[in-house]
C-alpha positions as CSV (number, residue, x, y, z in Angstrom):
1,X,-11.5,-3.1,-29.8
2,X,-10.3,0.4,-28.9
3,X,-7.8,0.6,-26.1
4,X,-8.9,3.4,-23.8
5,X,-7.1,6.0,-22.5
6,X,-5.7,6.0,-19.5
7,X,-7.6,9.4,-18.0
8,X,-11.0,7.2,-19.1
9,X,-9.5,4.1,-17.6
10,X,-9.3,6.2,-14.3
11,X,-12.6,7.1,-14.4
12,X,-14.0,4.1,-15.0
13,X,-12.3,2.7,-12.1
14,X,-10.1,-0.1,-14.2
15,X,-6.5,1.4,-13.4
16,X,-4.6,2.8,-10.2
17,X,-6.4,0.2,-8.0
18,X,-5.1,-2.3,-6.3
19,X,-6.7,-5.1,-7.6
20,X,-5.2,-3.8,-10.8
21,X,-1.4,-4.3,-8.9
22,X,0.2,-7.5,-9.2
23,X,1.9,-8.6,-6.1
24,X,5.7,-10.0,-6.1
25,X,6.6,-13.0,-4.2
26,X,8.6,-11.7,-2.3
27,X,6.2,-9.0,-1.0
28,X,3.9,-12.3,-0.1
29,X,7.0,-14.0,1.9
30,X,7.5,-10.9,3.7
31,X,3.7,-10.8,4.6
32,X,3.8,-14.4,5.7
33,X,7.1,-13.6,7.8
34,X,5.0,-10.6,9.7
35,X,2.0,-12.4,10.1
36,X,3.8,-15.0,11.8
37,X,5.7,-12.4,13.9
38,X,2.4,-11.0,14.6
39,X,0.7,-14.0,16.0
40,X,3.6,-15.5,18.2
41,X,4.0,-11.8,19.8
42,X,0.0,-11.9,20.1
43,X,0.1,-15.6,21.9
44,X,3.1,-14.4,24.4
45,X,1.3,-11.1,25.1
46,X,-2.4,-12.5,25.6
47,X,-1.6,-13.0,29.3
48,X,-0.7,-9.5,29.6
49,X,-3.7,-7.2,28.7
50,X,-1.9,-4.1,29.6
51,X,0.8,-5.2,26.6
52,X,-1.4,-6.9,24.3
53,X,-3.4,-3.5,23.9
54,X,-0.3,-1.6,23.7
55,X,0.9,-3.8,21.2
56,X,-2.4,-3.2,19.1
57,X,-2.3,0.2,19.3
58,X,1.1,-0.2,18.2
59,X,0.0,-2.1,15.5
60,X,-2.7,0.8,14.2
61,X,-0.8,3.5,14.2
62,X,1.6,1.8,12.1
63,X,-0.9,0.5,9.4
64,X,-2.0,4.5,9.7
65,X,1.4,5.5,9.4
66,X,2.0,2.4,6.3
67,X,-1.1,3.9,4.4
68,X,-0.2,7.9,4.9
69,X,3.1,6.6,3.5
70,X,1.8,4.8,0.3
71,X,-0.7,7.6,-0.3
72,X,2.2,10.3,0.0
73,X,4.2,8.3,-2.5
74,X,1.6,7.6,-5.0
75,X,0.7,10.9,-5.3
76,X,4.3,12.2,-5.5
77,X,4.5,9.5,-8.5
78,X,1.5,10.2,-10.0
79,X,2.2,14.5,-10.4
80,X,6.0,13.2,-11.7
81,X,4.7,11.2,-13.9
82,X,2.2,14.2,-15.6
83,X,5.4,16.5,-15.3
84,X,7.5,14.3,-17.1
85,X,4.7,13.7,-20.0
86,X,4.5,17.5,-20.1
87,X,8.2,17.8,-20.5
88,X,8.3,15.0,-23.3
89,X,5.2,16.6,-25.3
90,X,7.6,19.7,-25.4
91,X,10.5,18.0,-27.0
């Protein structure tokens, strides 16, 4: 079976997604240790609607702030890696 390229496994949709990523474990005790953070602040801010919809806001603009941050990065990997095949295809 041929392997295919990368550019035709990008438009196929079987690379650069994230199902495609594996995830560490340490990236999963991290999101264990924030989801626990999460819900205890939650359950101590429940009584307080003025603070528990402060602290969801809080919590959407960082998830927006989280995903304008991976998207910025990706890309800037993405265009270094092209440069750097460009500059090893000169060699």
């Amino acid at each position: 079976m041929e392997k295919l390229s990368i550019i035709r496994q990008l438009f196929l949709g079987n690379a650069g997604l994230l199902e495609h990523v594996k995830v560490t474990e340490e990236y999963r005790r991290l999101m264990r240790i924030l989801a626990e953070f999460d819900e205890a602040l939650a359950a101590k801010l429940e009584s307080n609607s003025e603070l528990y919809e402060l602290f969801e806001k809080f919590k959407r603009a960082n998830d927006e702030v989280t995903a304008e941050e991976v998207e910025t990065f990706y890309e800037a990997g993405i265009k270094f890696g092209a440069l750097l095949g460009i500059e090893l295809m000169k060699e």
